[in-house]
Short mmCIF file of the C-alpha atoms (twelve columns), coordinates in Angstrom:
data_MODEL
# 
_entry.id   MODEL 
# 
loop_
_atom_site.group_PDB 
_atom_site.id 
_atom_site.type_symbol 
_atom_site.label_atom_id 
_atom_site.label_alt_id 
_atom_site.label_comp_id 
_atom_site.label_asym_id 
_atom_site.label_seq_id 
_atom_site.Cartn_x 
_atom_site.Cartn_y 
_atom_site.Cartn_z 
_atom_site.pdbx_PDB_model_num 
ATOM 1   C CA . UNK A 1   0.000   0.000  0.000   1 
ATOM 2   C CA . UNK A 2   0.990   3.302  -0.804  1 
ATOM 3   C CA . UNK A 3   0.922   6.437  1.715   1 
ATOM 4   C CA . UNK A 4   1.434   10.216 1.834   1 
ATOM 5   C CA . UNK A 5   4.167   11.686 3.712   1 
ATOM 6   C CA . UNK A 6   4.725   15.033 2.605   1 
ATOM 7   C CA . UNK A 7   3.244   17.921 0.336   1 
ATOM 8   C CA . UNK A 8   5.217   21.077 -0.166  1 
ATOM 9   C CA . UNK A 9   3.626   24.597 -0.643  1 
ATOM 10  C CA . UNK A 10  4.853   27.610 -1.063  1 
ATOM 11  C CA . UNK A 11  3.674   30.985 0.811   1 
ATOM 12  C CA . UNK A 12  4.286   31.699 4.983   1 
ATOM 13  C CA . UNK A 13  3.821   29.963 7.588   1 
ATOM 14  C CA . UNK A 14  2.453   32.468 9.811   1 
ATOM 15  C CA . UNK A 15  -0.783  32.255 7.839   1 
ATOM 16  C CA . UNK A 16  -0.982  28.659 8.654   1 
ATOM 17  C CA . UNK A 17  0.154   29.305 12.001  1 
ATOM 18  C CA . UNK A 18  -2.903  32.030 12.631  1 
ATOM 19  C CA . UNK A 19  -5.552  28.585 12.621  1 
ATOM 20  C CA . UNK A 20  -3.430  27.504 15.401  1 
ATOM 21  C CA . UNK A 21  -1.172  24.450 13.500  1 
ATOM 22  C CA . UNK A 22  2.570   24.525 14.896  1 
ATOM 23  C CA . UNK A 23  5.626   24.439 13.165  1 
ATOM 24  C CA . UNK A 24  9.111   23.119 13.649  1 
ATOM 25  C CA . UNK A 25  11.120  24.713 10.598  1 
ATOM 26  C CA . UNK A 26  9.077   24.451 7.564   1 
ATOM 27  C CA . UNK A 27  6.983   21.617 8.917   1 
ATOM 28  C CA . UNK A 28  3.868   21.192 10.165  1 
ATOM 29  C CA . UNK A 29  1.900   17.545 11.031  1 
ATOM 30  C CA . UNK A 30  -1.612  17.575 9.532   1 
ATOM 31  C CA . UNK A 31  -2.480  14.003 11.521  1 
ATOM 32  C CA . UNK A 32  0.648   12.044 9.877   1 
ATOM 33  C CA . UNK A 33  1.444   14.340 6.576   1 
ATOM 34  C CA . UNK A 34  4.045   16.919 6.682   1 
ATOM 35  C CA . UNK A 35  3.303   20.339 5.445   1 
ATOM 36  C CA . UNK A 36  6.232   21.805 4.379   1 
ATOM 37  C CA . UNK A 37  6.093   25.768 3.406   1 
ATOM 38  C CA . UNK A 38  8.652   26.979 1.605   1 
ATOM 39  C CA . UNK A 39  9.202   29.362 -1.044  1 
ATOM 40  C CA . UNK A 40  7.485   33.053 -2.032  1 
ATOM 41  C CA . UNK A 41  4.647   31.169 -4.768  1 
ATOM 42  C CA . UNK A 42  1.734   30.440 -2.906  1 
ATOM 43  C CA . UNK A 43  -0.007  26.957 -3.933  1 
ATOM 44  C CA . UNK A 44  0.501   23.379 -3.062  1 
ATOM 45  C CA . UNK A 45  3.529   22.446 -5.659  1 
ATOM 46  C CA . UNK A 46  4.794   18.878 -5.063  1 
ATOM 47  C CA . UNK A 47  4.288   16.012 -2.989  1 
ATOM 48  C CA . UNK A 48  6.126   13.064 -1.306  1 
ATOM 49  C CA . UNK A 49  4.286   9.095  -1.477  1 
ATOM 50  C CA . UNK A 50  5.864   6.284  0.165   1 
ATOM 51  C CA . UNK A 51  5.705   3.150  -2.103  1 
ATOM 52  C CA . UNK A 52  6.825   -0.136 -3.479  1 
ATOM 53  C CA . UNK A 53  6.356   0.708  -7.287  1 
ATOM 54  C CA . UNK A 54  10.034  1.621  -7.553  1 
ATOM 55  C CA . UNK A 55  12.947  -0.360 -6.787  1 
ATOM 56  C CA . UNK A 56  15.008  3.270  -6.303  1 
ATOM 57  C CA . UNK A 57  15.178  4.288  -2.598  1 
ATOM 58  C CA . UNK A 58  14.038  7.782  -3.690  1 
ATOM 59  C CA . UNK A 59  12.621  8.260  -7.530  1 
ATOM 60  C CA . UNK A 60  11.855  12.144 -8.621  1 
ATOM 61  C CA . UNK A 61  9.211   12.108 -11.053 1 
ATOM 62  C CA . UNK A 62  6.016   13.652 -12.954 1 
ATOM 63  C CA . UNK A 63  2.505   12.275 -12.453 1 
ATOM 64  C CA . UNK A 64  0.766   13.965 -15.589 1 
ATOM 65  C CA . UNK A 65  3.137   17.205 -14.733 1 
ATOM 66  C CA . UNK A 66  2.640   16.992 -10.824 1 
ATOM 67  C CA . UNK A 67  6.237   16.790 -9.216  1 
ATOM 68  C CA . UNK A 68  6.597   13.994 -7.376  1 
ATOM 69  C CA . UNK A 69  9.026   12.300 -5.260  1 
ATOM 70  C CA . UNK A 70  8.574   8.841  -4.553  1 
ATOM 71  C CA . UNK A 71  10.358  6.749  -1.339  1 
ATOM 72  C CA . UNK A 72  10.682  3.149  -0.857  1 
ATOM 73  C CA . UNK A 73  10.672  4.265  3.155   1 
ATOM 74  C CA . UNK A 74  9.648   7.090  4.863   1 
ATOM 75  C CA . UNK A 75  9.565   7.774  8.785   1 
ATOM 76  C CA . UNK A 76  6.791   6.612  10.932  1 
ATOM 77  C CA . UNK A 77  5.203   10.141 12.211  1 
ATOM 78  C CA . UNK A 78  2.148   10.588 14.720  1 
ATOM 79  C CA . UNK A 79  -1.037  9.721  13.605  1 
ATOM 80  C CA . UNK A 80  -2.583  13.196 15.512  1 
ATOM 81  C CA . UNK A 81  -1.411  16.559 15.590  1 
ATOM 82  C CA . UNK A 82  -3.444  19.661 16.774  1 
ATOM 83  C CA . UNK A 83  -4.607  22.350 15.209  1 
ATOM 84  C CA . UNK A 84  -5.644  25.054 18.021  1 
ATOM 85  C CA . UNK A 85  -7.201  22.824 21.416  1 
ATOM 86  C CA . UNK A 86  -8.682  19.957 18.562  1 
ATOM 87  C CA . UNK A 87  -7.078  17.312 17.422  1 
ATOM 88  C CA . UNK A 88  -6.438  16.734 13.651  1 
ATOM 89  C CA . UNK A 89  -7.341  12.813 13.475  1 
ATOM 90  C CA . UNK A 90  -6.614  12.794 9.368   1 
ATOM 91  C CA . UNK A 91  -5.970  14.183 6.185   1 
ATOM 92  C CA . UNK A 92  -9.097  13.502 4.677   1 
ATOM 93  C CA . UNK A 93  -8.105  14.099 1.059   1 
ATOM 94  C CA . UNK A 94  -6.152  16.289 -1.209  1 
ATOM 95  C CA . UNK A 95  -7.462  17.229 -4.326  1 
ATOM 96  C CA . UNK A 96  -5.927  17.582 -8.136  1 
ATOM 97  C CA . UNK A 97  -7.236  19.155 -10.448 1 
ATOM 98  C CA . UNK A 98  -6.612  18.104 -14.476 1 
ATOM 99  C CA . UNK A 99  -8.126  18.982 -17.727 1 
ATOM 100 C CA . UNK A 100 -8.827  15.203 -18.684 1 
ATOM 101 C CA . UNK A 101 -9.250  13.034 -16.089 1 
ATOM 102 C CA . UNK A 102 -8.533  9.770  -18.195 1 
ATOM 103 C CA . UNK A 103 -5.161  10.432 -18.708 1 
ATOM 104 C CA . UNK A 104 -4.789  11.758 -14.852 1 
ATOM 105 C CA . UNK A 105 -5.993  8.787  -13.221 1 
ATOM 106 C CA . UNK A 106 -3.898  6.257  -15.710 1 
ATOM 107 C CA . UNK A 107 -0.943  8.449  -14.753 1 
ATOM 108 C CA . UNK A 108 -1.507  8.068  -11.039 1 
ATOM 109 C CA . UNK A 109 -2.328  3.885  -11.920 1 
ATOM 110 C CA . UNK A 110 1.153   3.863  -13.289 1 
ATOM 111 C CA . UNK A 111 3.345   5.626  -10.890 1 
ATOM 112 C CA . UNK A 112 1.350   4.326  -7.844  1 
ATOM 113 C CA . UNK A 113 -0.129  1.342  -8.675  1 
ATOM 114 C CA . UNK A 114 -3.273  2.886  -7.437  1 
ATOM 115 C CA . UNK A 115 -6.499  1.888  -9.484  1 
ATOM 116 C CA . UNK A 116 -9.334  4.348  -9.605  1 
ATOM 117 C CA . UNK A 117 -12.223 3.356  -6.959  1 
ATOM 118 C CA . UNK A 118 -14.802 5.234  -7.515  1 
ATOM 119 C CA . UNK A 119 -16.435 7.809  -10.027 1 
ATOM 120 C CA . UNK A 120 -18.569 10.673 -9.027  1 
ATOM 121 C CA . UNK A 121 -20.601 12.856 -12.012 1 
ATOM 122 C CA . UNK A 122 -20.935 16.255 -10.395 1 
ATOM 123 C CA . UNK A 123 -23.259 17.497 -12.586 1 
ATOM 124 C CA . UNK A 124 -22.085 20.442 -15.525 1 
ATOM 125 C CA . UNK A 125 -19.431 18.701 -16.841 1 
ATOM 126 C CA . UNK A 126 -17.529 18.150 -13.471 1 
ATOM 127 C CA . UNK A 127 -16.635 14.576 -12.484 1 
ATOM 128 C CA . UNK A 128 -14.666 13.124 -9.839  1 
ATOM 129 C CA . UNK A 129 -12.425 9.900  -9.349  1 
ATOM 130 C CA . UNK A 130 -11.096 8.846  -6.278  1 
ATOM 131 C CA . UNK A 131 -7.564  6.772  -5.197  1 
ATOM 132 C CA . UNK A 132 -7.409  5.243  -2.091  1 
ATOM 133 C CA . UNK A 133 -4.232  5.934  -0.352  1 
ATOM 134 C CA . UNK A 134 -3.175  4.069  2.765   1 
ATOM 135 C CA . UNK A 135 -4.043  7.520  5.012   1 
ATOM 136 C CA . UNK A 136 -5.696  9.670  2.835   1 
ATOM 137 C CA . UNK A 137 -7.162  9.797  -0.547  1 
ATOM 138 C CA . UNK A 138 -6.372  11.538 -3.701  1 
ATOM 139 C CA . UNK A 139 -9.480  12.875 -5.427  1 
ATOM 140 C CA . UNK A 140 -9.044  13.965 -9.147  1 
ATOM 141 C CA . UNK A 141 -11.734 16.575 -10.588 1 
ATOM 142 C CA . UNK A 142 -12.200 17.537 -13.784 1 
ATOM 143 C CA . UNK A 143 -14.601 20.602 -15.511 1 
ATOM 144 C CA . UNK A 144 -15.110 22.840 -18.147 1 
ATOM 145 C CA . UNK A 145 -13.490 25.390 -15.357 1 
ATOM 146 C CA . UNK A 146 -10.199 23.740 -15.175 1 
ATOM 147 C CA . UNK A 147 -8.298  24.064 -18.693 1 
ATOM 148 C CA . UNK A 148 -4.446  23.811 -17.811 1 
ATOM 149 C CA . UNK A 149 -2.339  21.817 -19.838 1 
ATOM 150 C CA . UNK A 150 -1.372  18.916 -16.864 1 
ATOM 151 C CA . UNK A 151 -2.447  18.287 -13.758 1 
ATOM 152 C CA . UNK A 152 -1.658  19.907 -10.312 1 
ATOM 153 C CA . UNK A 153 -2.317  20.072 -6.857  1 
ATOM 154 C CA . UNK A 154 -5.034  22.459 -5.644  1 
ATOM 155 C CA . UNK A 155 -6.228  21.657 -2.350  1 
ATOM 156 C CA . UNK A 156 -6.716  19.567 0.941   1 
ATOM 157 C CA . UNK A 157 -9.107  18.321 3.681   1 
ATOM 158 C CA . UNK A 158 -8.360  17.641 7.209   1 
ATOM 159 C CA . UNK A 159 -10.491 15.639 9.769   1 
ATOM 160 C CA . UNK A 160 -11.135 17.413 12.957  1 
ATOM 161 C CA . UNK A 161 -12.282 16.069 16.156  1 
ATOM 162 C CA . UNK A 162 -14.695 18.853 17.327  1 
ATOM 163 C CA . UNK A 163 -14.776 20.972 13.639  1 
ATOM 164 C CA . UNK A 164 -17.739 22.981 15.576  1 
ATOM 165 C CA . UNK A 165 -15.815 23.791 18.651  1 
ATOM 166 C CA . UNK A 166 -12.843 24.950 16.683  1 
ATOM 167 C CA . UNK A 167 -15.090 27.092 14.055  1 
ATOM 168 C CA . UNK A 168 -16.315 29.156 17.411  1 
ATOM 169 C CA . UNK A 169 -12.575 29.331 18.045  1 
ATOM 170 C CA . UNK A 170 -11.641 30.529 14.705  1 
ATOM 171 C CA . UNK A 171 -14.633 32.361 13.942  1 
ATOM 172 C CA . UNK A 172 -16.261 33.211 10.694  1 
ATOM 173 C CA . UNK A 173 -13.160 35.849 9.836   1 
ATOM 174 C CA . UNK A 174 -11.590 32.748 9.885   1 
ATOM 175 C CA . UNK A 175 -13.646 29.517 8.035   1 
ATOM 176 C CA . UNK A 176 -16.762 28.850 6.978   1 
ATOM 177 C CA . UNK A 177 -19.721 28.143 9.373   1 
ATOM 178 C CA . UNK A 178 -19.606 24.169 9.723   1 
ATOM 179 C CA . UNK A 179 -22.558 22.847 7.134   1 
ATOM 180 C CA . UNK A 180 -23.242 19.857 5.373   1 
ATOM 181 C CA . UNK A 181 -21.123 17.693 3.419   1 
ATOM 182 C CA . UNK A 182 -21.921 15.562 0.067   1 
ATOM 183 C CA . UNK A 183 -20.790 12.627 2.532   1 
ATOM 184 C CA . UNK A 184 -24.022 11.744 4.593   1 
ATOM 185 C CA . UNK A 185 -23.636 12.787 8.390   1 
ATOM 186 C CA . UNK A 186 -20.277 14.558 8.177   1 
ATOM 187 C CA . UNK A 187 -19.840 18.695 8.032   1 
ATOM 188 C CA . UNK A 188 -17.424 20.658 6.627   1 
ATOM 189 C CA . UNK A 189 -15.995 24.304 6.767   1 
ATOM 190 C CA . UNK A 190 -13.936 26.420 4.719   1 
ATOM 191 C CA . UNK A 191 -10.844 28.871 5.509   1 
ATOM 192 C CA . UNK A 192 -11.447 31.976 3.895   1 
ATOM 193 C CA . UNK A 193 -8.710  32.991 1.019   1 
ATOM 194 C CA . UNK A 194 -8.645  36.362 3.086   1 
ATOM 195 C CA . UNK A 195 -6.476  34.048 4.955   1 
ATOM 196 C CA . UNK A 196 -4.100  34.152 2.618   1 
ATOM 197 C CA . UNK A 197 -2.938  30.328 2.812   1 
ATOM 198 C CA . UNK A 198 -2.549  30.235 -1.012  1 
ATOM 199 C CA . UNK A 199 -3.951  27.004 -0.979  1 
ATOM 200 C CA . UNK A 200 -7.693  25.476 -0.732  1 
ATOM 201 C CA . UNK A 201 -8.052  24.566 2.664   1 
ATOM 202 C CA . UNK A 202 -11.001 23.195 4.251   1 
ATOM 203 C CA . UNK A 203 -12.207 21.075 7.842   1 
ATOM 204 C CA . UNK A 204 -14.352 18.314 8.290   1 
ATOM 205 C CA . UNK A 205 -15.833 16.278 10.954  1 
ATOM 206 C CA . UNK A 206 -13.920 12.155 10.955  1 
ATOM 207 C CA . UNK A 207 -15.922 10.138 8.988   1 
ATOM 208 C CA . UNK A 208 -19.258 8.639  10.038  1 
ATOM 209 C CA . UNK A 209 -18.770 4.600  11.002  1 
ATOM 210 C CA . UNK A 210 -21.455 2.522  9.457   1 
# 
């Protein structure tokens, strides 16, 4: 199985820092991912996958144009950080966004060895397909609004143990009152680009056990 260990975005941390995550150096723990911000160019702009796919302790590579650095081993981290008094129990998914989603998701097949698990027609063109990563998913959208030549990063979900509790905290400066998701019984919330994270950030309750 294949997991996330790292994604690297550029922009400061002291945005990041104002919704209460803590940083040694660059790096931040979002449940067992590293954020790592570096660099003046806001936007999520690589990422880091532990995997068996390559017999190469460390492999740099593209996924359709997405830079990617693949290790045969990474180091165990915590599976909870914090993020002001709540726990972060989870990166719930990070998001890329392509211009054909056929040629995205075989791209991610081949590097990762990662078949596509589900398919999700949004409705005006959009569609989604989903990867299952060992501790987080990869979600690949498509649309008539997304028209670069190659894929990229855009954006990530956390899991939050009491997403209400830390809205109050943050307060609506700060995210998105807590409403509904498109998964049944789960709510999410959005920090505000006045923010200025320079990436799509947004908090959800853990998932719902059948």
């Amino acid at each position: 199985m294949s997991r996330l260990v790292s994604l690297h975005a550029g922009g400061t941390r002291e945005s990041w820092q104002s919704l209460g995550l803590s940083f040694t150096g660059d790096v931040c723990l979002l449940a067992d991912v590293e954020l790592i911000v570096h660099g003046s160019t806001p936007g999520l702009h690589g990422w880091t996958i532990e995997s068996n796919t390559h017999a190469s302790p460390e492999t740099h590579l593209e996924i359709d144009g997405i830079p990617t650095t693949i290790v045969s081993v990474a180091p165990a981290q915590p599976t909870q950080s914090t993020i002001g008094r709540q726990k972060i129990v989870g990166l719930d998914h990070v998001v890329v966004n392509t211009n054909n989603i056929d040629r995205t998701c075989e791209a991610i097949t081949a590097a990762l060895g990662l078949e596509v698990r589900r398919e999700r027609d949004v409705g005006n063109g959009v569609k989604q397909r989903f990867h299952k990563l060992e501790n987080t998913i990869i979600e690949v959208v498509s649309g008539p609004h997304i028209t670069g030549d190659t894929a990229s990063l855009w954006g990530m979900v956390a899991s939050i143990d009491d997403l209400f509790d830390l809205a109050d905290e943050l307060g609506e400066d700060i995210t998105s009152p807590p409403k509904k998701a498109t998964q049944p019984g789960r709510y999410i919330s959005t920090v505000r680009g006045s923010v200025g994270l320079g990436v799509p950030f947004a908090l959800m309750t853990p998932h719902v056990r059948d």
